[in-house]
TORPA-4810 file (N, C-alpha, C, O; in nm, 3 decimals):
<nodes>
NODE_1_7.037_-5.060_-0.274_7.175_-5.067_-0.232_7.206_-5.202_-0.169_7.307_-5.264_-0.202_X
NODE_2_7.127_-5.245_-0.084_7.146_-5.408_-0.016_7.160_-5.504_-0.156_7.246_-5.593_-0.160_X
NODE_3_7.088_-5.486_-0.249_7.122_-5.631_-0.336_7.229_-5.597_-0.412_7.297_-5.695_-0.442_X
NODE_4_7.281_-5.465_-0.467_7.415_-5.446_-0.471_7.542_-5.497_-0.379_7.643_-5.554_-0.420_X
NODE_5_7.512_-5.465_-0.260_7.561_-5.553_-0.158_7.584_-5.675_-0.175_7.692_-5.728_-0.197_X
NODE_6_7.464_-5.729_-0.165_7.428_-5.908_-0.181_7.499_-5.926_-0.330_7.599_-5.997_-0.318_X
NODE_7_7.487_-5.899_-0.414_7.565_-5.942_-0.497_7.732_-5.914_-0.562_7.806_-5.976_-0.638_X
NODE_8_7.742_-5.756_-0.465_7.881_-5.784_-0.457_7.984_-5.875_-0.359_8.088_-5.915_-0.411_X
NODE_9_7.966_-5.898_-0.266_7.994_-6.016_-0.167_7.945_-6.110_-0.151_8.005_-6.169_-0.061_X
NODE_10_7.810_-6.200_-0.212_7.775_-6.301_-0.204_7.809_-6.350_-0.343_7.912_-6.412_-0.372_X
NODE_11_7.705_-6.314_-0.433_7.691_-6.365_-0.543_7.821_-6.374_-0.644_7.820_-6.459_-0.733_X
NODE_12_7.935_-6.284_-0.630_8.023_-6.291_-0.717_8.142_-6.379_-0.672_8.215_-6.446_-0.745_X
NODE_13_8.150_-6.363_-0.520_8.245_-6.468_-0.472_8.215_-6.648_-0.550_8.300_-6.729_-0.585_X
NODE_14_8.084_-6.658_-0.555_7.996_-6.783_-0.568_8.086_-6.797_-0.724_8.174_-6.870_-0.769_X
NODE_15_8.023_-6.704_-0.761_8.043_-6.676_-0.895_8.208_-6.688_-0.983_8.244_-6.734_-1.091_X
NODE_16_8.254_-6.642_-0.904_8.395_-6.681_-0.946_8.479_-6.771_-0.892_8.590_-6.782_-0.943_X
NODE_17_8.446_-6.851_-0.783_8.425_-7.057_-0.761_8.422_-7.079_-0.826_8.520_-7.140_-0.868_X
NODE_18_8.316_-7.057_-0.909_8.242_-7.144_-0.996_8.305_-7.165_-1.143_8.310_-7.270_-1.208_X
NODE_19_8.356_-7.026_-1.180_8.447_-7.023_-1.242_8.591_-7.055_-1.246_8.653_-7.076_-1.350_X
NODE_20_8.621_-7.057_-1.174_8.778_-7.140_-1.144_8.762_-7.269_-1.174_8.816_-7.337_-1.262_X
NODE_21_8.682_-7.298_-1.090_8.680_-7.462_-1.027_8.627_-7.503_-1.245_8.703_-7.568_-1.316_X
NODE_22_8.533_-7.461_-1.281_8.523_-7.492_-1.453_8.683_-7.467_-1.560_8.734_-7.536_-1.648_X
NODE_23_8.716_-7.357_-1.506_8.855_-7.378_-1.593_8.971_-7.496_-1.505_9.056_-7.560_-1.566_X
NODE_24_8.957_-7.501_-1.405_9.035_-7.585_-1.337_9.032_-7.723_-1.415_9.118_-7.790_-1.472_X
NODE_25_8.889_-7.738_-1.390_8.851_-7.879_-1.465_8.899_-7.912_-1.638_8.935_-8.016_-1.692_X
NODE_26_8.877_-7.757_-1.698_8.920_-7.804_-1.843_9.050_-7.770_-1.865_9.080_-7.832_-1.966_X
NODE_27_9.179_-7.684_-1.814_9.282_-7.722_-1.857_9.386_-7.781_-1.695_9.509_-7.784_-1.709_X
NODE_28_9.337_-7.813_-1.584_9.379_-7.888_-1.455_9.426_-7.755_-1.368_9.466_-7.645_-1.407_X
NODE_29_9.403_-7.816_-1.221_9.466_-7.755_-1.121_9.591_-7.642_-1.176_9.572_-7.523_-1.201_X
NODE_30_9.736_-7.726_-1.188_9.828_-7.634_-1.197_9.849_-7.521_-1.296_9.929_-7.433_-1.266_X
NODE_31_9.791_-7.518_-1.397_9.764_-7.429_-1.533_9.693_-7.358_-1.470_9.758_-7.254_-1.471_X
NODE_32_9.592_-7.336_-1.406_9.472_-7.253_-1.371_9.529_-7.166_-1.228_9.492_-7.050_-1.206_X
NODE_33_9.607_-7.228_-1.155_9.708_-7.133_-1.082_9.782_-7.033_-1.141_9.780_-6.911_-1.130_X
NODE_34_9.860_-7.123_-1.218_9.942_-7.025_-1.313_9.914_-6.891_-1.352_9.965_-6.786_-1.314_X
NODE_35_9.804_-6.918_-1.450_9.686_-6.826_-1.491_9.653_-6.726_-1.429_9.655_-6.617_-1.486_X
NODE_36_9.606_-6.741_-1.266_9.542_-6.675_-1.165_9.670_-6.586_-1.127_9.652_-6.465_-1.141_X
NODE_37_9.762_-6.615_-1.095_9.860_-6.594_-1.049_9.924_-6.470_-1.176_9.910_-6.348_-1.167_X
NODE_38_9.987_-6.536_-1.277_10.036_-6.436_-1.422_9.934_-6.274_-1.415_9.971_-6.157_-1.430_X
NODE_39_9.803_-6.329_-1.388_9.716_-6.238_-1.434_9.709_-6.179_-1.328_9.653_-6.073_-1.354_X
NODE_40_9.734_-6.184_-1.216_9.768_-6.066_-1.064_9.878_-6.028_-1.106_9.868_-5.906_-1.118_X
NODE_41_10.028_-6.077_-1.151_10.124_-6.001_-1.176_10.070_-5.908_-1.301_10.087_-5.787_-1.283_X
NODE_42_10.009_-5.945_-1.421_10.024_-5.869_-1.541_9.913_-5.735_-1.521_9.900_-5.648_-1.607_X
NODE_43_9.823_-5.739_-1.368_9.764_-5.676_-1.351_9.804_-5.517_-1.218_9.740_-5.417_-1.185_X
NODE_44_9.934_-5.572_-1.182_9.993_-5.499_-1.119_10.085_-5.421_-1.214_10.090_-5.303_-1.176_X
NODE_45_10.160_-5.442_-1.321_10.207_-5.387_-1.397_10.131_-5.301_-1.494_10.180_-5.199_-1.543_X
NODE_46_10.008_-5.347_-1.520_9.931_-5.244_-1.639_9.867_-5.122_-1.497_9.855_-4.999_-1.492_X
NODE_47_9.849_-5.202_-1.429_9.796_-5.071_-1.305_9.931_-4.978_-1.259_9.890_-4.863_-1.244_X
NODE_48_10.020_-4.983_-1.242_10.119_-4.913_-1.249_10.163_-4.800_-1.385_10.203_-4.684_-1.381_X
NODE_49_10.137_-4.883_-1.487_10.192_-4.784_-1.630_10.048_-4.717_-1.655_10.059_-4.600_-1.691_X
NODE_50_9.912_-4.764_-1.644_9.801_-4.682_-1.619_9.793_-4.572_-1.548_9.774_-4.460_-1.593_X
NODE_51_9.813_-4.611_-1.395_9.816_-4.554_-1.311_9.943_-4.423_-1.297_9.926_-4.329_-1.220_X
NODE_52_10.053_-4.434_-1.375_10.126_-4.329_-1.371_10.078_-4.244_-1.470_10.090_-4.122_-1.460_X
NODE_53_10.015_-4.308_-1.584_9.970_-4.221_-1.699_9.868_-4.089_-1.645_9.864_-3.968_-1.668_X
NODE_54_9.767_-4.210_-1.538_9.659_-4.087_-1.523_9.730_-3.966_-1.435_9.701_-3.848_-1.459_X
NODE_55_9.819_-4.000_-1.335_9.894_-3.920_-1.298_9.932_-3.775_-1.362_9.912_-3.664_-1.313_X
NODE_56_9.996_-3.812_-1.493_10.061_-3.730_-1.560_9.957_-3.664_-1.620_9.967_-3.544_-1.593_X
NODE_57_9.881_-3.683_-1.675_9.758_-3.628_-1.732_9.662_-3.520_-1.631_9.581_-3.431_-1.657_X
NODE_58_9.710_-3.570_-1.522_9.609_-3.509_-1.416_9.683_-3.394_-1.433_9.628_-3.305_-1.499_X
NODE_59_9.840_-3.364_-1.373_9.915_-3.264_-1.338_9.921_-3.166_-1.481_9.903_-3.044_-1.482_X
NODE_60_9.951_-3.254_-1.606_9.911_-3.143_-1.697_9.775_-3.073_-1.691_9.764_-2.954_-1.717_X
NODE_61_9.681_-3.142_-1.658_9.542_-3.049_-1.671_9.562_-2.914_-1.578_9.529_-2.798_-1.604_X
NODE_62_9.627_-2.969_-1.458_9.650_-2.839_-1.313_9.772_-2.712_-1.386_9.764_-2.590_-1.372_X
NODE_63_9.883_-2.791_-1.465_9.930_-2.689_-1.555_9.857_-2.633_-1.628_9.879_-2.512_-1.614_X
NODE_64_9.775_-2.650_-1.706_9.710_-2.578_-1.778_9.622_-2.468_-1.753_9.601_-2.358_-1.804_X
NODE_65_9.572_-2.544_-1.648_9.469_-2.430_-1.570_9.321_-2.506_-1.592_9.216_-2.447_-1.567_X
NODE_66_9.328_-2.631_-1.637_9.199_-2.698_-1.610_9.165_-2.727_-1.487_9.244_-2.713_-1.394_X
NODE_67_9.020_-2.777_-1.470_9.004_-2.873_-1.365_9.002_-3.023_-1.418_8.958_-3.048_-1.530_X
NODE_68_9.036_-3.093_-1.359_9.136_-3.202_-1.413_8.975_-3.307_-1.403_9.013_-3.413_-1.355_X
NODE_69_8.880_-3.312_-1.418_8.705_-3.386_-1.408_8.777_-3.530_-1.482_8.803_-3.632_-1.417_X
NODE_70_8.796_-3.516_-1.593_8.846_-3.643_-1.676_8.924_-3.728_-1.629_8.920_-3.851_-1.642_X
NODE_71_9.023_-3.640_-1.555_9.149_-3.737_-1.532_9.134_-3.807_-1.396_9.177_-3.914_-1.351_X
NODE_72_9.063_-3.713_-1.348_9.058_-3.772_-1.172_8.919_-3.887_-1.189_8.904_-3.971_-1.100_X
NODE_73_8.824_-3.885_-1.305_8.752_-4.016_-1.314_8.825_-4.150_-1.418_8.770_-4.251_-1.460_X
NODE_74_8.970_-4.100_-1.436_9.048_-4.164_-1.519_9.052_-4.284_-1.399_9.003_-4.394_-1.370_X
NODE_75_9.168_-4.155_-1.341_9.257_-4.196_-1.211_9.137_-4.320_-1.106_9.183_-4.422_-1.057_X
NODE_76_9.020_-4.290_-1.093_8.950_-4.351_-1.017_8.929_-4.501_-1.044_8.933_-4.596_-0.966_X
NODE_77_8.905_-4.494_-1.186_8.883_-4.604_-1.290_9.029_-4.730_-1.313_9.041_-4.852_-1.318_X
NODE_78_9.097_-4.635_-1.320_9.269_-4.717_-1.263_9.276_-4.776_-1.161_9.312_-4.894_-1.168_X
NODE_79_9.251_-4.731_-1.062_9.255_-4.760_-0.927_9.139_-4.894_-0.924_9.180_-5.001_-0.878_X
NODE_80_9.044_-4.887_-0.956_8.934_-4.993_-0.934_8.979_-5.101_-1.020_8.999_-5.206_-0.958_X
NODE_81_9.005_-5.107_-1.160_9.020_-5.199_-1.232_9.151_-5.245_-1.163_9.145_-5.368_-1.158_X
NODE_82_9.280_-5.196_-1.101_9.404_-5.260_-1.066_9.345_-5.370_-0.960_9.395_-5.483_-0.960_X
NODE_83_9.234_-5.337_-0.864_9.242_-5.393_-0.726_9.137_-5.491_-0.839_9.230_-5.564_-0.874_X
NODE_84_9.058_-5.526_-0.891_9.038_-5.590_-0.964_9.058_-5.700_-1.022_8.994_-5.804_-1.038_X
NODE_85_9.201_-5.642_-1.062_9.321_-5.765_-1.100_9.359_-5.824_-1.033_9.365_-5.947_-1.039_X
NODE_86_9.398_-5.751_-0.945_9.473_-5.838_-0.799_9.410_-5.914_-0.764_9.472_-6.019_-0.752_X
NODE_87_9.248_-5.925_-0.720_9.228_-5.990_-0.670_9.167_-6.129_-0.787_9.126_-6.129_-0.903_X
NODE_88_9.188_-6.238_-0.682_9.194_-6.338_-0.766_9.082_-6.364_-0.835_8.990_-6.297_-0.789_X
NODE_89_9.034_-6.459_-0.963_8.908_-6.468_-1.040_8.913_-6.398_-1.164_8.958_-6.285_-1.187_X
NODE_90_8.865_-6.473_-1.233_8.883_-6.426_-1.393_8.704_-6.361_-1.430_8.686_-6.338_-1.549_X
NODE_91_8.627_-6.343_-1.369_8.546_-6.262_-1.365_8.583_-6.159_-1.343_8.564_-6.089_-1.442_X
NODE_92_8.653_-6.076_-1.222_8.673_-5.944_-1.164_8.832_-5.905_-1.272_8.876_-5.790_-1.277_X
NODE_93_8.890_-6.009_-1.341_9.026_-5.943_-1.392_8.944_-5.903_-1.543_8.994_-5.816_-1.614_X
NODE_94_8.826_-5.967_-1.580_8.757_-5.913_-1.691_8.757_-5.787_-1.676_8.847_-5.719_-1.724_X
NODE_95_8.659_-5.736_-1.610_8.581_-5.571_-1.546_8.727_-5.478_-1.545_8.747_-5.384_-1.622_X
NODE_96_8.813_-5.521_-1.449_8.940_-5.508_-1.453_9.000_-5.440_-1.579_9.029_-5.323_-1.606_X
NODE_97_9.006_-5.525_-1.628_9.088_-5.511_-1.797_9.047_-5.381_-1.855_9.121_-5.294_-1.901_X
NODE_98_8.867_-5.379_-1.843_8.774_-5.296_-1.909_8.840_-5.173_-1.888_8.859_-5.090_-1.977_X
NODE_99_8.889_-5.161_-1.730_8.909_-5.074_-1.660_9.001_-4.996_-1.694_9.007_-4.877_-1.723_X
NODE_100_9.083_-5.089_-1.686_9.214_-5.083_-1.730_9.281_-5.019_-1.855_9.358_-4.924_-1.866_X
NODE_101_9.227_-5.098_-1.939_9.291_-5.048_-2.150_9.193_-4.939_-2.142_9.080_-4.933_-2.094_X
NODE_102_9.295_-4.828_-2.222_9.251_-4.683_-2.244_9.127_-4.702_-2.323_9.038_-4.650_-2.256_X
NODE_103_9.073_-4.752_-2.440_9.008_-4.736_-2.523_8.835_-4.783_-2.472_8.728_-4.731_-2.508_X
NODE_104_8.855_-4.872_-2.399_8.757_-4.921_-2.300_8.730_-4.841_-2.191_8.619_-4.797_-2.161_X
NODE_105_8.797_-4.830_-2.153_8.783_-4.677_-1.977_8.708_-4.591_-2.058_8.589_-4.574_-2.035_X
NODE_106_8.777_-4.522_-2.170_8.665_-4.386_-2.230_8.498_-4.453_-2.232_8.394_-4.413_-2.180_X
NODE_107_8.530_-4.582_-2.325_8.353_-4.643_-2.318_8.261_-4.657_-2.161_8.139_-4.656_-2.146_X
NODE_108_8.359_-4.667_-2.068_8.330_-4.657_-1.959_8.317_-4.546_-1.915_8.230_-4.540_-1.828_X
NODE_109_8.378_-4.434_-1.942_8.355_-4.327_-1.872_8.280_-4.211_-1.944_8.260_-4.095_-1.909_X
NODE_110_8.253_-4.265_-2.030_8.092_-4.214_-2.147_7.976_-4.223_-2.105_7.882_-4.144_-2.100_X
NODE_111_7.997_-4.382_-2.061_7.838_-4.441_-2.048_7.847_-4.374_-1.870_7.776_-4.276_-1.847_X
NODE_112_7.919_-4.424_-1.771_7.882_-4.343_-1.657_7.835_-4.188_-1.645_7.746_-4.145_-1.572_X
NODE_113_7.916_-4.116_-1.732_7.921_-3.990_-1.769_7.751_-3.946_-1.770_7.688_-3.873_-1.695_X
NODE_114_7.701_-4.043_-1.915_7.576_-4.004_-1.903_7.450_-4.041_-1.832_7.336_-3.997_-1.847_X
NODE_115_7.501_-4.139_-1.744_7.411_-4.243_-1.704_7.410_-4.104_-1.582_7.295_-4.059_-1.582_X
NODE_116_7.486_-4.040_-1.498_7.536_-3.953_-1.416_7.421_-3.842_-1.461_7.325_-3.814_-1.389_X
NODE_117_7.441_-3.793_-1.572_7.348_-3.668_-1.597_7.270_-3.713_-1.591_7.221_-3.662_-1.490_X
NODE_118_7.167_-3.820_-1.642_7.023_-3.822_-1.616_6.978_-3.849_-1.473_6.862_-3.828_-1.437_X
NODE_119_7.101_-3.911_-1.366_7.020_-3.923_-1.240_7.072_-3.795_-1.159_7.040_-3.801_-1.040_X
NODE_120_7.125_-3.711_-1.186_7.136_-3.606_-1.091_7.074_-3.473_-1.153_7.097_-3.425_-1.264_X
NODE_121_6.980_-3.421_-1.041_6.915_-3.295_-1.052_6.969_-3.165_-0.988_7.062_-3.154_-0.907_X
NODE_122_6.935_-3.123_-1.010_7.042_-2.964_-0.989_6.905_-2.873_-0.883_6.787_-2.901_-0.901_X
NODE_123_6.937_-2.799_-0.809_6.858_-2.716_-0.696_6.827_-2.615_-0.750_6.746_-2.533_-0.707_X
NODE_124_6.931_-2.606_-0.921_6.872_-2.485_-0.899_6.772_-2.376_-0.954_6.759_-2.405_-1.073_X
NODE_125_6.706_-2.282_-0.932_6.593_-2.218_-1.014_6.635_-2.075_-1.048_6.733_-2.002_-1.033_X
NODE_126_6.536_-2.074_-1.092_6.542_-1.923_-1.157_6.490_-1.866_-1.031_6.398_-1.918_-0.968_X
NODE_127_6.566_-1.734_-0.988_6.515_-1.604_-0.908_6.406_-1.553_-0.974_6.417_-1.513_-1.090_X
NODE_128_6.269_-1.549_-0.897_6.188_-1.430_-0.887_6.227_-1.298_-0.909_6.301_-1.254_-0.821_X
NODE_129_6.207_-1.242_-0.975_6.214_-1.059_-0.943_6.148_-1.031_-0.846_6.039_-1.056_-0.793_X
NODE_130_6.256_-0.963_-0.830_6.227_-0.874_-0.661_6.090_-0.781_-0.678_6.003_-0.746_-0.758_X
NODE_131_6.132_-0.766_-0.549_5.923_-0.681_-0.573_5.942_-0.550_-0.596_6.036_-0.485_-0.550_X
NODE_132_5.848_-0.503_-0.671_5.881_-0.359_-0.713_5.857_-0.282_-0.549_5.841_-0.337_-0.440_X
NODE_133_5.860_-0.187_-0.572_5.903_-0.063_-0.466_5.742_0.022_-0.476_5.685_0.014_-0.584_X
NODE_134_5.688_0.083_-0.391_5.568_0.094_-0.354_5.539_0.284_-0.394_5.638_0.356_-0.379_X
NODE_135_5.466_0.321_-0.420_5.503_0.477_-0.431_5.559_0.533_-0.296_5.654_0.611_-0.297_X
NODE_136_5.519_0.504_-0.218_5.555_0.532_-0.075_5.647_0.480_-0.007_5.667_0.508_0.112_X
NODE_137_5.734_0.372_-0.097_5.840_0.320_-0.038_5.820_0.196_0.017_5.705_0.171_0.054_X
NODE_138_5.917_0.098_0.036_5.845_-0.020_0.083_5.771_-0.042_0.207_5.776_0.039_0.300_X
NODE_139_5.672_-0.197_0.212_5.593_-0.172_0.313_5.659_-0.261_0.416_5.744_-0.347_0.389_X
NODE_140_5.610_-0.233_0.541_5.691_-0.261_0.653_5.711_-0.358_0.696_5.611_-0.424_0.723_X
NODE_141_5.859_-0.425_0.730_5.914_-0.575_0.723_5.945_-0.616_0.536_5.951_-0.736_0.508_X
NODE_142_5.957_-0.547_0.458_6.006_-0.545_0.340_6.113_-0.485_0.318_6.124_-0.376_0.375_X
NODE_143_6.209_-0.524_0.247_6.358_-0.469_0.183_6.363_-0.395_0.093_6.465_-0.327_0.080_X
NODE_144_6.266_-0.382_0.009_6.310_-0.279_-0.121_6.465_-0.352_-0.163_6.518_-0.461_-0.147_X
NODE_145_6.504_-0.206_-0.234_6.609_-0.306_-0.283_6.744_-0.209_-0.254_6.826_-0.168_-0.336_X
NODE_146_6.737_-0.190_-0.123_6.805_-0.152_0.000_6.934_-0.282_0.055_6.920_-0.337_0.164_X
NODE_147_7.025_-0.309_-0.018_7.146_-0.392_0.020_7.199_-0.365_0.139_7.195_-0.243_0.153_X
NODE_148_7.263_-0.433_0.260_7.406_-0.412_0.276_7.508_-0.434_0.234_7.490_-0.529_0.158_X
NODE_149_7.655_-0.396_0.231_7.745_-0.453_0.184_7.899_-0.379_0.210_7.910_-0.276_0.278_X
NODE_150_7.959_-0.415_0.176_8.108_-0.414_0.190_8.156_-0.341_0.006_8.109_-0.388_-0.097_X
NODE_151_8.233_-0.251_0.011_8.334_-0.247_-0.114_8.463_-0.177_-0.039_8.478_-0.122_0.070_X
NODE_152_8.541_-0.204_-0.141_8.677_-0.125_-0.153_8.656_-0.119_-0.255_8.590_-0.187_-0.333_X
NODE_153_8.768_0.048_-0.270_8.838_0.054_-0.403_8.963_-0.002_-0.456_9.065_0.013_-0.388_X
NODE_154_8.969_-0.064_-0.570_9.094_-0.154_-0.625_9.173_-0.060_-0.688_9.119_0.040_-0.734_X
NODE_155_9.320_-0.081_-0.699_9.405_-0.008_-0.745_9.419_-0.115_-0.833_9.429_-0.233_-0.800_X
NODE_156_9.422_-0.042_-1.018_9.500_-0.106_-1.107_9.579_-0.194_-1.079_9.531_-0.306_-1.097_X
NODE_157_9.755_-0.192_-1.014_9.847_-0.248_-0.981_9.787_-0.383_-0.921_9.853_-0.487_-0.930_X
NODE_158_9.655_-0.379_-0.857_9.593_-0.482_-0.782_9.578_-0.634_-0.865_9.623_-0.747_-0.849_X
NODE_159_9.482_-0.560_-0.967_9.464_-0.649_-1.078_9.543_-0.714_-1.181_9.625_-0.644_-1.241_X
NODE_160_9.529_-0.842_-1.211_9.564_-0.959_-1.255_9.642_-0.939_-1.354_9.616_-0.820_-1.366_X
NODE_161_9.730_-0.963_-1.451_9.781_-0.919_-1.600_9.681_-0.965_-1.672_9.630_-1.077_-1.659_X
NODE_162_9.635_-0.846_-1.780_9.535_-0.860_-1.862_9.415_-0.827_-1.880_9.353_-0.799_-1.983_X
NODE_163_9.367_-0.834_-1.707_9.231_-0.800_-1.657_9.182_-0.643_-1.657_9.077_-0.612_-1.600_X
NODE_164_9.267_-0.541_-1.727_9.216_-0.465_-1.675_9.181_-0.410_-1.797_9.182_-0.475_-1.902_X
NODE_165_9.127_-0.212_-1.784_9.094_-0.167_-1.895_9.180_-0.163_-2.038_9.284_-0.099_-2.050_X
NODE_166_9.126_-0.233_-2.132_9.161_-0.197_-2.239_9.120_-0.043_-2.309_9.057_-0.043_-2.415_X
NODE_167_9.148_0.047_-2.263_9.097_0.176_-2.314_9.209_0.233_-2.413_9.192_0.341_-2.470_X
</nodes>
């Protein structure tokens, strides 16, 4: 995590100096403002018409009755590539862009997607079967398969449209 660090605040700042100051040199100072500048505005505008898109996409998924997984790593992906843009350097408005155009975000959100499943492990296991029951009943400081619990009875009217017996 530290050289992630180190190279998101050291090395890329360096890094996109370095880059300016090279396009500076091949088409001059005031062009390369320009540039810097156009491309924070043209990057506030695609983050806006992005950014309302994922919006809309999100709220249809909640209409539908999805959980909206896609859209809210849409929405995330919008959000990063805009601040991206904004900020100045034609390195970070690259990544940006990526971020940004629909057709690229999916390639992006493929490869995270799977890169995601192979590093996360799941807790969970398979249950043991319970222990069988003893002729004599279980032995002492053992549960058998003796629950507590809570029920009510549900009234039809209770239940959901649809949910109930088809008889």
């Amino acid at each position: 995590m530290a050289l992630v660090l180190i190279l998101l605040f050291i090395v890329l700042p360096i890094a996109e100096l370095y880059v300016i100051i090279q396009v500076g040199g091949a088409i001059g100072v005031l062009p390369t403002l320009g540039l810097l500048i156009l491309d924070s505005i043209l990057g506030a505008w695609l983050w806006g018409s992005q950014g309302r898109q994922a919006w809309e996409r999100f709220n249809r998924a909640l209409a539908e009755g999805r959980v909206p997984a896609r859209e809210v790593f849409d929405g995330a992906m919008v959000i990063l590539g805009g601040a991206l843009l904004i900020t100045p350097g034609f390195i970070t408005d690259v990544f940006g862009l990526i971020l940004l155009i629909p057709p690229t975000r999916a390639l992006v959100r493929g490869t995270m997607t799977g890169f995601a499943k192979r590093r996360v492990t799941f807790g969970w296991r398979v249950a043991s079967p319970p222990p069988r029951s003893r002729p004599g009943g279980p032995a002492p400081g053992e549960r058998g398969y003796d629950y507590e619990g809570t029920a009510r009875e549900v009234d039809e009217t209770e239940l959901p449209p649809g949910s109930g017996n088809a008889a």
